[in-house]
DRENLUMFI-185829 format. One line per 10 residues: their letters; for each residue x, y, z of N, C-alpha, C. Coordinates in pm, whole numbers, plus 50000, padded with zeros to 5 digits. Last residue first. Layout:
! residues N
a = X,Y,Z,X,Y,Z,X,Y,Z  ...
! end
This chain:
! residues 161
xxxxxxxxxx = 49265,85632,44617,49206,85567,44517,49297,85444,44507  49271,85777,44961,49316,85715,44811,49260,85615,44745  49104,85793,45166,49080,85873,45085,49155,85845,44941  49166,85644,45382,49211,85794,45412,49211,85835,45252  49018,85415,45331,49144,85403,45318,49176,85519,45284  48726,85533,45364,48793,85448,45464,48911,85410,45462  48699,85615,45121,48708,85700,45185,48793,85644,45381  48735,85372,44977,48810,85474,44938,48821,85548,45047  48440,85294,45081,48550,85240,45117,48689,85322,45075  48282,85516,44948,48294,85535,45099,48418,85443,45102
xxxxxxxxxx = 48321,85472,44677,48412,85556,44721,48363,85580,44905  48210,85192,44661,48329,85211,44620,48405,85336,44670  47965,85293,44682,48008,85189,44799,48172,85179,44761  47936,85406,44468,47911,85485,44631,48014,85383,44729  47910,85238,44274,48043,85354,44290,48022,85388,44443  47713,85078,44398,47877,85037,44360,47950,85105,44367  47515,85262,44324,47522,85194,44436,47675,85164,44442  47533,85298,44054,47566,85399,44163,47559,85397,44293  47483,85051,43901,47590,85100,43909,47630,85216,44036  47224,85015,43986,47297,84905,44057,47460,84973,44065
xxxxxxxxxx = 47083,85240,43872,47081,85282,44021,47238,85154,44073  47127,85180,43631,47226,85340,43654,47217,85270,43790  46973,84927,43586,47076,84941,43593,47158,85061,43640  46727,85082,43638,46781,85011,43714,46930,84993,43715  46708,85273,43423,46699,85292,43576,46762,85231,43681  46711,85114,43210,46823,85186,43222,46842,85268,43370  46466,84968,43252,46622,84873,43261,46726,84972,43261  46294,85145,43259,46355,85116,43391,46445,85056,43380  46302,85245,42980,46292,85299,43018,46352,85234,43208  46307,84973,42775,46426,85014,42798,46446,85147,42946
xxxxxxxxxx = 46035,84929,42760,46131,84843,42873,46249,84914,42884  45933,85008,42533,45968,85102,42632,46013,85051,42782  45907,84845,42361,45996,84925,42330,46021,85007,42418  45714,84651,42488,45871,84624,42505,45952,84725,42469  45512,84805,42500,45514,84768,42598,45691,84762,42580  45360,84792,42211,45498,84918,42226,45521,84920,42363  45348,84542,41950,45342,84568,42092,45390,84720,42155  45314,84462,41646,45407,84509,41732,45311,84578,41868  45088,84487,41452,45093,84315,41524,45232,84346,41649  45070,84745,41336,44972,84714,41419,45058,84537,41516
xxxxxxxxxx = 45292,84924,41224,45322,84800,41263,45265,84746,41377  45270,85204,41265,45304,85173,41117,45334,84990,41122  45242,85232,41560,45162,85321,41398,45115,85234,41261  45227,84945,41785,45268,85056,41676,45178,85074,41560  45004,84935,42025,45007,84889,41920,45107,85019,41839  44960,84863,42377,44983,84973,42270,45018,84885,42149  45009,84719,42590,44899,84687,42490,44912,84770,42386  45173,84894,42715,45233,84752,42721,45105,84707,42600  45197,85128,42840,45167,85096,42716,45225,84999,42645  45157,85107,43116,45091,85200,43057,45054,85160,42940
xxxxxxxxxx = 45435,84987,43158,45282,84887,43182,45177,84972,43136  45599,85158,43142,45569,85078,43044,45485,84986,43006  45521,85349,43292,45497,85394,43101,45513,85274,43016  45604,85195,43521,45469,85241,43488,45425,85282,43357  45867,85166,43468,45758,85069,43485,45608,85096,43503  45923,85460,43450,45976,85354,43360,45850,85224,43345  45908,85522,43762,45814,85608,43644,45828,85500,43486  46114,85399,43828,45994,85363,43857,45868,85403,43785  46342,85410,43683,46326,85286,43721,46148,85284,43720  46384,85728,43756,46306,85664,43612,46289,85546,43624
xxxxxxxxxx = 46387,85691,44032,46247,85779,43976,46220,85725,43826  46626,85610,44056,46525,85546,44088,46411,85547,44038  46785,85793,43915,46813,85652,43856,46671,85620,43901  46776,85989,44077,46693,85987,43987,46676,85877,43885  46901,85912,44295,46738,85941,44315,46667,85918,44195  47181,85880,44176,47084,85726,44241,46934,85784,44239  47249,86159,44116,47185,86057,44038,47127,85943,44088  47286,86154,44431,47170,86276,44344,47107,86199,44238  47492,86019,44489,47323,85978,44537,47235,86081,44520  47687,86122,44327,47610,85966,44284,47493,85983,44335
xxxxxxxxxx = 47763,86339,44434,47684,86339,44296,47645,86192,44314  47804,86255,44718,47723,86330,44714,47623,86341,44528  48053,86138,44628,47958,86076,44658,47857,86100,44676  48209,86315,44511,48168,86167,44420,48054,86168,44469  48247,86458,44748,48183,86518,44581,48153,86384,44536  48384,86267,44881,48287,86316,44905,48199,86332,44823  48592,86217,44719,48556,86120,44736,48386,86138,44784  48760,86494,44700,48689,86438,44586,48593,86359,44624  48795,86495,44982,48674,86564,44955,48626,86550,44796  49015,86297,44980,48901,86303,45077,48779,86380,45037
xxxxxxxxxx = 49222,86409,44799,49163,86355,44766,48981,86308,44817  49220,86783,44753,49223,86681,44851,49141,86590,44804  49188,86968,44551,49332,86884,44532,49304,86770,44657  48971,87064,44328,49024,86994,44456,49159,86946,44455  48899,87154,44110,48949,87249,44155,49015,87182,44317  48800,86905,43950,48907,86932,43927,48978,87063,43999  48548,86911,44066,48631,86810,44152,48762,86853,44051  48420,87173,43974,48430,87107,44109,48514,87038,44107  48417,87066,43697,48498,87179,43708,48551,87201,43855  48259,86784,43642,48419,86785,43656,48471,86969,43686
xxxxxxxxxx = 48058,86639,43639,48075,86758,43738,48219,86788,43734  47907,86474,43439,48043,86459,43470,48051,86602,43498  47694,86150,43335,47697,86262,43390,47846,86310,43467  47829,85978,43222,47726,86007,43135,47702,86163,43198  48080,85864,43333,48089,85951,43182,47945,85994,43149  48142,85680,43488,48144,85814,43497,48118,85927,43442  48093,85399,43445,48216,85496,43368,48240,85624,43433  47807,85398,43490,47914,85315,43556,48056,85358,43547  47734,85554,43289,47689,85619,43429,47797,85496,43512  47732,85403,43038,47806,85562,43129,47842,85569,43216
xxxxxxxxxx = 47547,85273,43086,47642,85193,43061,47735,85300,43099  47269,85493,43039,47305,85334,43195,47415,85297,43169  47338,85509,42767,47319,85628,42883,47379,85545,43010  47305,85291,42612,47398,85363,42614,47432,85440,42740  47014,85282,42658,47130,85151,42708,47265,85220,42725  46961,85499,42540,46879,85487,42696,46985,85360,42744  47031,85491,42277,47057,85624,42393,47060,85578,42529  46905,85240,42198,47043,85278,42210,47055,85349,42285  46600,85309,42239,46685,85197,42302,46829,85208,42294  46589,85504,42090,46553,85532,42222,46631,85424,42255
xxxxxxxxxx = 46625,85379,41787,46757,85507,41866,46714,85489,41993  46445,85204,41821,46577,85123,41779,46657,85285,41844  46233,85357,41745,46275,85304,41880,46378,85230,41893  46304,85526,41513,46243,85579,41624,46332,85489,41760  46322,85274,41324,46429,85350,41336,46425,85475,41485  46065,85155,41342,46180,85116,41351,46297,85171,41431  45884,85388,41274,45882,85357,41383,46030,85260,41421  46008,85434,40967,46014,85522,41085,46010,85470,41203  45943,85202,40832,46097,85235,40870,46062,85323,40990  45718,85131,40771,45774,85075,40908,45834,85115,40948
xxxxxxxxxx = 45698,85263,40493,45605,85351,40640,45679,85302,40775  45826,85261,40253,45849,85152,40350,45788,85216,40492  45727,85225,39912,45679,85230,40036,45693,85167,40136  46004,85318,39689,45912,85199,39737,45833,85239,39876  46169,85457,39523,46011,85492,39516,45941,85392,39533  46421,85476,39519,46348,85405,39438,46212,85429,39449  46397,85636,39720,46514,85724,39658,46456,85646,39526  46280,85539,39944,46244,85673,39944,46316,85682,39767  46505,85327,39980,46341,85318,39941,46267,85425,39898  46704,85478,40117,46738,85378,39987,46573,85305,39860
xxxxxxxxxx = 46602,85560,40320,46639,85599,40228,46642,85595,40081  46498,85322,40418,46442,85453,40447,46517,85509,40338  46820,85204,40480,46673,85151,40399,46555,85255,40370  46917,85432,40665,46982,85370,40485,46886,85300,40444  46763,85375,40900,46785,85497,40811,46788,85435,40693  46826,85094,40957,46676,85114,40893,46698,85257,40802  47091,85102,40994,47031,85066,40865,46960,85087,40790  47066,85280,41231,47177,85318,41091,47077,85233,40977  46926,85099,41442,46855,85232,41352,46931,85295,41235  47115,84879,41406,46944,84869,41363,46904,85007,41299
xxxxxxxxxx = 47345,85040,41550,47342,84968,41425,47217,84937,41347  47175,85088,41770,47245,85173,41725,47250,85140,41551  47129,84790,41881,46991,84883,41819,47044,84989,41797  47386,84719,41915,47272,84620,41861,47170,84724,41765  47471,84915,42126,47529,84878,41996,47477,84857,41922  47313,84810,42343,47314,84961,42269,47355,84974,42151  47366,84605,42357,47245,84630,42365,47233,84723,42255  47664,84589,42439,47647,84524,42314,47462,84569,42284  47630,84750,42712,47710,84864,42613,47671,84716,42435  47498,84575,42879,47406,84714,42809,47463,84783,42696
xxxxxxxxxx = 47745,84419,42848,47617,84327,42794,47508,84477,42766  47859,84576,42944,47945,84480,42855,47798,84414,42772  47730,84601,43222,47811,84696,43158,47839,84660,43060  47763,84318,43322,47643,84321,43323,47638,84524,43237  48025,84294,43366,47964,84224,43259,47809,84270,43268  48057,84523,43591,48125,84485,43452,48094,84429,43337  47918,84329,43751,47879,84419,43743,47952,84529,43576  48071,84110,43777,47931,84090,43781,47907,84240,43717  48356,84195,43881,48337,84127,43755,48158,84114,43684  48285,84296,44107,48306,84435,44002,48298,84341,43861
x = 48199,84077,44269,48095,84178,44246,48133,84270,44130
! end
């Protein structure tokens, strides 16, 4: 399961990458066009949803890490491990709610505007650019399921990690 889940972390964190790198370019093309005095209108939308999709892959790939959201002044004032484990767990299934909510609200903005047509790039769809919205739902929720389930068992071995 942690190998599954790992790779499936490995594969949002190359996502993110992917369309991180996309929107750098498009910038520098945007630019680089702007600067010769060619008309490139696409760039924007490009570069627009190429960042949402990074952030939003990026974000979900965190949240497995620990790192996207991080309560750390609380659990660094603990010294018992048992009630870190708690705190963990209590923050995960705050975020799990809301993992859910965008999962679900996600699939609705995106079936919303699944016919949508970009600005600057009528034959583009804007259904897929906003897939990213529950895949990052989903994924946060699979990850915070895991951690949970990770630190109740923790919690079942008197609390050590």
């Amino acid at each position: 399961m942690k190998k599954a889940i790992e790779m499936m972390q490995k594969i949002q964190v190359a996502i993110g990458g992917f369309f991180l790198c996309v929107f750098l370019l498009t910038v520098v093309f945007q630019m680089l066009s702007r600067y010769i005095g060619i008309a490139a209108t696409w760039t924007e939308d490009v570069s627009m949803y190429s960042f949402i999709w990074a952030v939003f892959m990026g974000a979900g790939a965190m949240v497995y890490e620990k790192r996207h959201f991080a309560f750390t002044s609380i659990s660094d004032m603990l010294k018992n491990e048992k009630a870190k484990s708690i705190l963990s767990i209590v923050i995960s299934l705050i975020m799990l709610y809301f993992a859910i909510l965008m999962a679900y609200y996600g699939f609705k903005v995106t079936k919303q505007f699944w016919n949508y047509t970009w600005v600057n790039i009528p034959s583009f769809k804007r259904g897929p650019t906003w897939l990213c919205l529950p895949l990052c739902g989903i994924t946060s929720a699979v990850y915070l399921v895991y951690l949970i389930f990770e630190d109740i068992t923790n919690l079942g071995k008197g609390g050590n990690k």
